[in-house]
mmCIF file of the N, C-alpha and C atoms, coordinates in Angstrom:
data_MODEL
# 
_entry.id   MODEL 
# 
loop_
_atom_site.group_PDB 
_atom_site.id 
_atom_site.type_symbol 
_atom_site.label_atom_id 
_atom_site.label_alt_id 
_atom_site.label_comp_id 
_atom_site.label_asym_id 
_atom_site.label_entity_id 
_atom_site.label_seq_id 
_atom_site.pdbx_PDB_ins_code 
_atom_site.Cartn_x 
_atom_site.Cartn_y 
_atom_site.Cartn_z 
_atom_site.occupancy 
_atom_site.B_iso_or_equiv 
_atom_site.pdbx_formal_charge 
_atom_site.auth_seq_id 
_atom_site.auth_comp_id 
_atom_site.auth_asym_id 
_atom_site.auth_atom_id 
_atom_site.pdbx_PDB_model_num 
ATOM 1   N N  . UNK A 1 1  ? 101.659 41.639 -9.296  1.00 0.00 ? 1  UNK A N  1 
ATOM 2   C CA . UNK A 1 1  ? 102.392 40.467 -9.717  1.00 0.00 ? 1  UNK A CA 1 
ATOM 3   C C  . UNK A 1 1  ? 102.862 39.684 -8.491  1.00 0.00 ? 1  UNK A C  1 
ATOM 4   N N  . UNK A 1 2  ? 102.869 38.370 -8.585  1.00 0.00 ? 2  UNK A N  1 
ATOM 5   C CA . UNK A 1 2  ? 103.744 37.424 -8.068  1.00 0.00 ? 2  UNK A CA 1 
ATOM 6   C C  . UNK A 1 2  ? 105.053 37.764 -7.544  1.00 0.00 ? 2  UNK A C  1 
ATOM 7   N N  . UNK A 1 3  ? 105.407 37.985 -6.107  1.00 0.00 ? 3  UNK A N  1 
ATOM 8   C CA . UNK A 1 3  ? 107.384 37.499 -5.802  1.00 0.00 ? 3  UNK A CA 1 
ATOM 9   C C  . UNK A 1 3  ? 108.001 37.245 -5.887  1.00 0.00 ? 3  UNK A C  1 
ATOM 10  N N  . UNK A 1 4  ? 107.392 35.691 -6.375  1.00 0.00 ? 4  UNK A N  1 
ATOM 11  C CA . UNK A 1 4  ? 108.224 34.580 -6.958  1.00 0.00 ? 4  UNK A CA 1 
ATOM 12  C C  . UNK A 1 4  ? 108.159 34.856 -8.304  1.00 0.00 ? 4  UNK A C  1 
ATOM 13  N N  . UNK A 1 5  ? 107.098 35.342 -8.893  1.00 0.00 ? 5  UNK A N  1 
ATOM 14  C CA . UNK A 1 5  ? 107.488 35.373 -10.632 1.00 0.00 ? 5  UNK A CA 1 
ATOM 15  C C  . UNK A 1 5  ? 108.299 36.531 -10.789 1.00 0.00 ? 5  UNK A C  1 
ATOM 16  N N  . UNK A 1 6  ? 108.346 38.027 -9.885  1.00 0.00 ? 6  UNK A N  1 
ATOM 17  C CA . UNK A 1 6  ? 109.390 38.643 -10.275 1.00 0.00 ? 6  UNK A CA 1 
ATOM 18  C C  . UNK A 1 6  ? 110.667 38.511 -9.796  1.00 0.00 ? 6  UNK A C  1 
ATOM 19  N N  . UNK A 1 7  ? 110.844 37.718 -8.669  1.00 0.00 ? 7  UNK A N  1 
ATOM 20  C CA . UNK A 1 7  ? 112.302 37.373 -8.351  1.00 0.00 ? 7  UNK A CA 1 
ATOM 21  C C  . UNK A 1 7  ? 112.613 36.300 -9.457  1.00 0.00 ? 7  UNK A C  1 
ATOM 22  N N  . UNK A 1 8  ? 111.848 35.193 -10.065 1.00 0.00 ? 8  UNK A N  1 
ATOM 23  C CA . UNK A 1 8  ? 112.328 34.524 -11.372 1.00 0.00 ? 8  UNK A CA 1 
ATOM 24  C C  . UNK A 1 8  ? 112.824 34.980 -12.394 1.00 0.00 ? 8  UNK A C  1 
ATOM 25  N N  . UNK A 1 9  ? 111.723 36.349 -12.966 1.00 0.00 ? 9  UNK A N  1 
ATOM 26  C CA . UNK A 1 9  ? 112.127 36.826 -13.706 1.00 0.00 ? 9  UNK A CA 1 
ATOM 27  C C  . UNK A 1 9  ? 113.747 37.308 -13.642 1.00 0.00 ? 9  UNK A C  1 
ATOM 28  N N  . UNK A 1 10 ? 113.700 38.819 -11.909 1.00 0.00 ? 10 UNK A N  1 
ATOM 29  C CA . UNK A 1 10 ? 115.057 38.986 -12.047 1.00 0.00 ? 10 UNK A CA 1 
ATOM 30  C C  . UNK A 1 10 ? 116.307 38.467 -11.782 1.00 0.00 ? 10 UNK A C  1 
ATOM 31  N N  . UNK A 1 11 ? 115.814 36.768 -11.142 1.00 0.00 ? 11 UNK A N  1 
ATOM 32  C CA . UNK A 1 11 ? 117.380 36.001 -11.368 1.00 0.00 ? 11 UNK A CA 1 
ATOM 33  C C  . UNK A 1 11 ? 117.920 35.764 -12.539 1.00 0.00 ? 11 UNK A C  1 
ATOM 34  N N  . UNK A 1 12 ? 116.628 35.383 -13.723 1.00 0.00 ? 12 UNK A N  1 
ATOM 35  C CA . UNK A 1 12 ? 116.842 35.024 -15.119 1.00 0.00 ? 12 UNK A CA 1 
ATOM 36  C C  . UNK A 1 12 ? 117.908 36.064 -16.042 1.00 0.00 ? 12 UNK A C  1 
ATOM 37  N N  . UNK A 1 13 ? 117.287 37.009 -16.053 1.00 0.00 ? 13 UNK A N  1 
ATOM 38  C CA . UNK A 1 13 ? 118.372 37.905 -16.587 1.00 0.00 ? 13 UNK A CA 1 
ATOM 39  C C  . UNK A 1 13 ? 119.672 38.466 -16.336 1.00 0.00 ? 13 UNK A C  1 
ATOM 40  N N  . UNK A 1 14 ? 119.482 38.455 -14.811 1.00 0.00 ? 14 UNK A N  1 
ATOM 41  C CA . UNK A 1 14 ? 120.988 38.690 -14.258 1.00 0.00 ? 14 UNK A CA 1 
ATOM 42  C C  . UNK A 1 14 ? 122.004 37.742 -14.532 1.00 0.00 ? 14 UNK A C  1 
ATOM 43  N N  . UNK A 1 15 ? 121.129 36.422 -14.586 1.00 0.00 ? 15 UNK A N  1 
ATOM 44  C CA . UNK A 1 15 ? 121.970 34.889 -14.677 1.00 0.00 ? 15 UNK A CA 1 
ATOM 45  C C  . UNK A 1 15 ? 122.513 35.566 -15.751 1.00 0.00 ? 15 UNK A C  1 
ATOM 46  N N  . UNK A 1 16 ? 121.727 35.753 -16.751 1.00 0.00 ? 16 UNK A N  1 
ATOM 47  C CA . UNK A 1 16 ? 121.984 35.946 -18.275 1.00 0.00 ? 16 UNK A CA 1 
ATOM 48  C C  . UNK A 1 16 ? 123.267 36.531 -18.635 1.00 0.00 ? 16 UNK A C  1 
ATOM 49  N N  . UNK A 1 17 ? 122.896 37.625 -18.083 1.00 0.00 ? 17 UNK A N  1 
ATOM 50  C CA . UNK A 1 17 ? 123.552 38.703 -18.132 1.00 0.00 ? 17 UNK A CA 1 
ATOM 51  C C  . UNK A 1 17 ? 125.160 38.452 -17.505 1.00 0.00 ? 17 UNK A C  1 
ATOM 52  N N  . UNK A 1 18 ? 124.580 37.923 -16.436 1.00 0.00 ? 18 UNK A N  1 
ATOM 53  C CA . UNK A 1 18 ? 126.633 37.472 -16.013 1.00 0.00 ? 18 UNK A CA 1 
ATOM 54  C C  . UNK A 1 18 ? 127.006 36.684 -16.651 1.00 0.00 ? 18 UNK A C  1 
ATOM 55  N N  . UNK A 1 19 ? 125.966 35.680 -16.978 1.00 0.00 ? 19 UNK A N  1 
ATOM 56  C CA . UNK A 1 19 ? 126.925 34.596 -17.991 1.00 0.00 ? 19 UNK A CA 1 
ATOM 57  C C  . UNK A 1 19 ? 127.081 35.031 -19.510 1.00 0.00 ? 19 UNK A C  1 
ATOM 58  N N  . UNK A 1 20 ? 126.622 35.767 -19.989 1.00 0.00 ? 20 UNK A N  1 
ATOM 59  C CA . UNK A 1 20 ? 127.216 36.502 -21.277 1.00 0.00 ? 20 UNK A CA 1 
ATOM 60  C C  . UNK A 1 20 ? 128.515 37.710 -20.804 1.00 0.00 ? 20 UNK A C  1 
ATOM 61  N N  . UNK A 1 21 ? 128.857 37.916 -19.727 1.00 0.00 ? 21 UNK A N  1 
ATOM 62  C CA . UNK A 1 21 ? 129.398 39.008 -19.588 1.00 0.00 ? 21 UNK A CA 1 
ATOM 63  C C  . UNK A 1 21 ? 131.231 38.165 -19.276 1.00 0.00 ? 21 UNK A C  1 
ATOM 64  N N  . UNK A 1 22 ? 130.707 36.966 -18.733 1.00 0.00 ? 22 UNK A N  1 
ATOM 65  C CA . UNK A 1 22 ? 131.413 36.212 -18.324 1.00 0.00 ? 22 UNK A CA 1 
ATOM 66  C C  . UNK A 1 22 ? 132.204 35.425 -19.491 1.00 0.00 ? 22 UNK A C  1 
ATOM 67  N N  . UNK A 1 23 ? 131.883 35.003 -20.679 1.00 0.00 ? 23 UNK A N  1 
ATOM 68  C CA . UNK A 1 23 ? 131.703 34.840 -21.620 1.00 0.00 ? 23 UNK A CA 1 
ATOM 69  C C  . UNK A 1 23 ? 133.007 35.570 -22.596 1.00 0.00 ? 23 UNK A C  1 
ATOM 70  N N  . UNK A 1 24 ? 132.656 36.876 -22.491 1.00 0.00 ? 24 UNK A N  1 
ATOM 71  C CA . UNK A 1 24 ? 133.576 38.078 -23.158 1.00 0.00 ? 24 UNK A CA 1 
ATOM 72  C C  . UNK A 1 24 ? 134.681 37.854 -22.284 1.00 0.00 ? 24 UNK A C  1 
ATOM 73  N N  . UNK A 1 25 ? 134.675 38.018 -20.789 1.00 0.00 ? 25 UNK A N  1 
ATOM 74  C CA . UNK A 1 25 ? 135.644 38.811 -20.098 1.00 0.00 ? 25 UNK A CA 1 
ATOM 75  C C  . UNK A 1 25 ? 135.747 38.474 -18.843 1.00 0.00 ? 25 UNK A C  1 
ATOM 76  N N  . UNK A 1 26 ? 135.992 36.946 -18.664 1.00 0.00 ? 26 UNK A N  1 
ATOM 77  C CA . UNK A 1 26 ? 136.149 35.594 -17.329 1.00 0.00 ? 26 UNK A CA 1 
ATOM 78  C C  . UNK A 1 26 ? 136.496 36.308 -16.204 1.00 0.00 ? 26 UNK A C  1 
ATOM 79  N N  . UNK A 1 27 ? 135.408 36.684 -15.011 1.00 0.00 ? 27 UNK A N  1 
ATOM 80  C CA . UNK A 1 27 ? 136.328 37.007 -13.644 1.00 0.00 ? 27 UNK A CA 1 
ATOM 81  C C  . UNK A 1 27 ? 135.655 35.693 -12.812 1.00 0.00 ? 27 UNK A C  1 
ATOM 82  N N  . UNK A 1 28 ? 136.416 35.937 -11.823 1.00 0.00 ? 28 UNK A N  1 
ATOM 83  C CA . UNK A 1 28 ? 135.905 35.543 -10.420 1.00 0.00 ? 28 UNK A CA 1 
ATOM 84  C C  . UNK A 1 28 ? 134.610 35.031 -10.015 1.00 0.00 ? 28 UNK A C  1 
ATOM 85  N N  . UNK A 1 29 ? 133.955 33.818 -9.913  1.00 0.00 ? 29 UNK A N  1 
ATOM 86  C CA . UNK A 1 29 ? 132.600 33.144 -9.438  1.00 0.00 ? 29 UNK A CA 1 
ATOM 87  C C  . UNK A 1 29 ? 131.790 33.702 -10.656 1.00 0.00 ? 29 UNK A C  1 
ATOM 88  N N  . UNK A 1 30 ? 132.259 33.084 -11.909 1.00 0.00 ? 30 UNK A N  1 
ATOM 89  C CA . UNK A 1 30 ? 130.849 33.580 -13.179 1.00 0.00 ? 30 UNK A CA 1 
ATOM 90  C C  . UNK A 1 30 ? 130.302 32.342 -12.861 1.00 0.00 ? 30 UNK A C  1 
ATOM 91  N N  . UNK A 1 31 ? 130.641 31.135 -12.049 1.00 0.00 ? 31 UNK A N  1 
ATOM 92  C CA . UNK A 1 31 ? 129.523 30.130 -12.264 1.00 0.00 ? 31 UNK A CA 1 
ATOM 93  C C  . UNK A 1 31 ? 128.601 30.168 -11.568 1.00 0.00 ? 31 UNK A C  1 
ATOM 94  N N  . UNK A 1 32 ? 128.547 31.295 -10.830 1.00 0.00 ? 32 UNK A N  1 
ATOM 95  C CA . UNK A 1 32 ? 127.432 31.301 -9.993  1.00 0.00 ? 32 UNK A CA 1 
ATOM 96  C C  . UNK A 1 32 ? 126.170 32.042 -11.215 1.00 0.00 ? 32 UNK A C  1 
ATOM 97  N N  . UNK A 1 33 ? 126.312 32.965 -12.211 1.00 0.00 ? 33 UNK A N  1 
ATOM 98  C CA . UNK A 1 33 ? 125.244 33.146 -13.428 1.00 0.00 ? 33 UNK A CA 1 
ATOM 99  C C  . UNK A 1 33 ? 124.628 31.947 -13.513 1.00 0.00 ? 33 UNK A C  1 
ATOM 100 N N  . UNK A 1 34 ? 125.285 30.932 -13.908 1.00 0.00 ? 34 UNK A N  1 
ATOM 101 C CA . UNK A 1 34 ? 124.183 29.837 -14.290 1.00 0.00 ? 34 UNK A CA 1 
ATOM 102 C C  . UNK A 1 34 ? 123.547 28.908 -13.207 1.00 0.00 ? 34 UNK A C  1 
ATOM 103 N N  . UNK A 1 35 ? 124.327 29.439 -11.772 1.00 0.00 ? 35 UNK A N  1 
ATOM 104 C CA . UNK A 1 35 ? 123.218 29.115 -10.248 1.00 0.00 ? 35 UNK A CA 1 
ATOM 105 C C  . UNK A 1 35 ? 122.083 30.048 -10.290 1.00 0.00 ? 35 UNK A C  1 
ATOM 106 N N  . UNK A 1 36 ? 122.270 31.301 -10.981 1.00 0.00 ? 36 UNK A N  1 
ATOM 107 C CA . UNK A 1 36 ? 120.647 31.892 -10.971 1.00 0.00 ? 36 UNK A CA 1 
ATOM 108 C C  . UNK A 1 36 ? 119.938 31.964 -11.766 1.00 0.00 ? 36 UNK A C  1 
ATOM 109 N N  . UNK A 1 37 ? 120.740 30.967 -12.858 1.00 0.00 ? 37 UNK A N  1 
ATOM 110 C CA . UNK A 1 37 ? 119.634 31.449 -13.814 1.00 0.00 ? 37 UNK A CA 1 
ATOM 111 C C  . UNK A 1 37 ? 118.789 29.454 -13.662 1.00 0.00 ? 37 UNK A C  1 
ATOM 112 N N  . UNK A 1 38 ? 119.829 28.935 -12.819 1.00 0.00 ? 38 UNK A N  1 
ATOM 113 C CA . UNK A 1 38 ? 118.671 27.997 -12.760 1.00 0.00 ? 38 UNK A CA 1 
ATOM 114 C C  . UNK A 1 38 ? 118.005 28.113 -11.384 1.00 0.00 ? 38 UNK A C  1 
ATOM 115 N N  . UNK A 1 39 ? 117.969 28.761 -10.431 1.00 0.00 ? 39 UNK A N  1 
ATOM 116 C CA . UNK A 1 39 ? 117.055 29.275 -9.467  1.00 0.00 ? 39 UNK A CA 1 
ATOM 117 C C  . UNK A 1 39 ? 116.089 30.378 -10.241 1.00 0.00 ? 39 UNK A C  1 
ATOM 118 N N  . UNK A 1 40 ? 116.323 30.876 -11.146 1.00 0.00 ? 40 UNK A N  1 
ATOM 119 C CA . UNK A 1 40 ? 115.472 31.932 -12.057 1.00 0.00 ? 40 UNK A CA 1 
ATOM 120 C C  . UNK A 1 40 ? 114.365 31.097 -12.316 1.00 0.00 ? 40 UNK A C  1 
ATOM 121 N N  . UNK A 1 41 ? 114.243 30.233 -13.346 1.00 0.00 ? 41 UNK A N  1 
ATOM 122 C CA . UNK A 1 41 ? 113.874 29.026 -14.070 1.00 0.00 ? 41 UNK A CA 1 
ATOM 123 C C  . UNK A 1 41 ? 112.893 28.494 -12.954 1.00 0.00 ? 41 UNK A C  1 
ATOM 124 N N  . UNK A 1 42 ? 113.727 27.739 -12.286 1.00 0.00 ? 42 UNK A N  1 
ATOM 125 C CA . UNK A 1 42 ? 112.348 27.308 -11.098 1.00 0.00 ? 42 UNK A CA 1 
ATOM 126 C C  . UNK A 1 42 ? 111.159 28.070 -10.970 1.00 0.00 ? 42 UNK A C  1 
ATOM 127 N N  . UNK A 1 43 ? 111.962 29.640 -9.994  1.00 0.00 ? 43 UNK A N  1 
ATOM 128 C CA . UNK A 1 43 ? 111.211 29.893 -9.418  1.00 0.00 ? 43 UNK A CA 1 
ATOM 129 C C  . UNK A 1 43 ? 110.000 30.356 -10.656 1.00 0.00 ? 43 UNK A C  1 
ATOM 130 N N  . UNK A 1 44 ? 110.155 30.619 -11.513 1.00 0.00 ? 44 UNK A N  1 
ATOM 131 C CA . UNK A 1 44 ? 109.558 31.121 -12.919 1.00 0.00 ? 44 UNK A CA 1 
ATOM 132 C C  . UNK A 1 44 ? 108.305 29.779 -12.635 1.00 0.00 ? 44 UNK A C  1 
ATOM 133 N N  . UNK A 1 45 ? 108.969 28.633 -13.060 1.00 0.00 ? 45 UNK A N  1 
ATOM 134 C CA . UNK A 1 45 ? 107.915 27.274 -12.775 1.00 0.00 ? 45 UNK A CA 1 
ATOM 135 C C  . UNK A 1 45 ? 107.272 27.365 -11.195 1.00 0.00 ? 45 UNK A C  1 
ATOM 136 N N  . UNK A 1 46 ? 107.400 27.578 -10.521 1.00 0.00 ? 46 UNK A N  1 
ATOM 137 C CA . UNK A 1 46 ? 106.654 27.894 -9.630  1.00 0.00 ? 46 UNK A CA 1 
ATOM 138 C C  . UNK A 1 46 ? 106.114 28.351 -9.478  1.00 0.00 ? 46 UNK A C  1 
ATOM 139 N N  . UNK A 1 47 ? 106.045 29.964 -10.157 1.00 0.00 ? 47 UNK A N  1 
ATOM 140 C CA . UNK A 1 47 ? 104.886 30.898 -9.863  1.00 0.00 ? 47 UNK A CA 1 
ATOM 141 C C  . UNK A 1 47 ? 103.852 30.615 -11.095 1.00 0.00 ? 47 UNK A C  1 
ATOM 142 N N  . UNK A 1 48 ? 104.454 29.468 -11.822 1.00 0.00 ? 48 UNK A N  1 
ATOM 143 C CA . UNK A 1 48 ? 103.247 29.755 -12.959 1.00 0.00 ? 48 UNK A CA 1 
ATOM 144 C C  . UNK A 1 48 ? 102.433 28.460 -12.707 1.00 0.00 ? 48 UNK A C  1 
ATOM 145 N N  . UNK A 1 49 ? 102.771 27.477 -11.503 1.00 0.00 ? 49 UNK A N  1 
ATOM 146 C CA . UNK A 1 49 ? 101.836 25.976 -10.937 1.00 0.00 ? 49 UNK A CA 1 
ATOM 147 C C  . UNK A 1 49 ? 100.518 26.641 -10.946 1.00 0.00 ? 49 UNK A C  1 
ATOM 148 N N  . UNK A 1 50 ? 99.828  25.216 -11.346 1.00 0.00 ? 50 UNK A N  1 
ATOM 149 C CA . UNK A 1 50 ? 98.340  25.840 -10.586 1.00 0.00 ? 50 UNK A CA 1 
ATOM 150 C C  . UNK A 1 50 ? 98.469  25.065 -9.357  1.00 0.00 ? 50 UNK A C  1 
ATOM 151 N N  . UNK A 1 51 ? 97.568  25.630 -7.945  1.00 0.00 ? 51 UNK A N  1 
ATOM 152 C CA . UNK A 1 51 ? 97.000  24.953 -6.863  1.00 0.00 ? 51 UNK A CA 1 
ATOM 153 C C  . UNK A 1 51 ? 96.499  23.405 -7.550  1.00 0.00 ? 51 UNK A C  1 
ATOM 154 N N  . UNK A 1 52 ? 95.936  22.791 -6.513  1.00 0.00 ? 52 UNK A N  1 
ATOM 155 C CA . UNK A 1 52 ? 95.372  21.875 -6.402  1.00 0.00 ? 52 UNK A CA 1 
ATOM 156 C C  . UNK A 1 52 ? 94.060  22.321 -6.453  1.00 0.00 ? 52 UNK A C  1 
ATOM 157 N N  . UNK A 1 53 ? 92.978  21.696 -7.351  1.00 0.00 ? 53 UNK A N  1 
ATOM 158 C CA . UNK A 1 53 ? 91.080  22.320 -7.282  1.00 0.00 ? 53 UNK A CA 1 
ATOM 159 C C  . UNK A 1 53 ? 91.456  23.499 -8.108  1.00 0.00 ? 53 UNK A C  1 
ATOM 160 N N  . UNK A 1 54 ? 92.525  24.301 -9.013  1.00 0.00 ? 54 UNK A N  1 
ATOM 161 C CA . UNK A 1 54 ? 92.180  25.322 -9.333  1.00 0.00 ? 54 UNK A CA 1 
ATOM 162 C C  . UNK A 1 54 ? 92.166  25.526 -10.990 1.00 0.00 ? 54 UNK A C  1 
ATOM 163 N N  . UNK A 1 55 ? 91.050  25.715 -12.106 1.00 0.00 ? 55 UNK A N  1 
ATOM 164 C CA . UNK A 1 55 ? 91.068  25.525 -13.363 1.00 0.00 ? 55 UNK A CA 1 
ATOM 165 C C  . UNK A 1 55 ? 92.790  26.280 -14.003 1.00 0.00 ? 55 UNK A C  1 
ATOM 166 N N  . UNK A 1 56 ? 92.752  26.134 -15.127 1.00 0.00 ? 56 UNK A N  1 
ATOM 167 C CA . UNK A 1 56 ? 94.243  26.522 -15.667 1.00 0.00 ? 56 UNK A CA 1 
ATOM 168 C C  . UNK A 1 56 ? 93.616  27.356 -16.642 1.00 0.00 ? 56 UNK A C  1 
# 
């Protein structure tokens, strides 16, 4: 697999995951969950680009 698709993947869920956790039971920098879960997201769109010249 991809780096970028598994570091997407595991920002996505962690995002998730703090921001549901955050949700229940408010501490300290939960807004950073939804800084990874939109660095998750990207990088997710990134690993799934095609090149340039390359069929899909």
């Amino acid at each position: 697999m991809d780096r970028t698709l598994i570091a997407g993947i595991v920002l996505t869920v962690l995002g998730l995951s703090g921001y549901l956790v955050g949700v229940v039971a408010p501490y300290p920098g939960r807004a950073f969950s939804i800084t990874g879960v939109m660095v998750g997201i990207t990088f997710l769109a990134i690993s799934n680009a095609t090149q340039p010249g390359e069929s899909a």
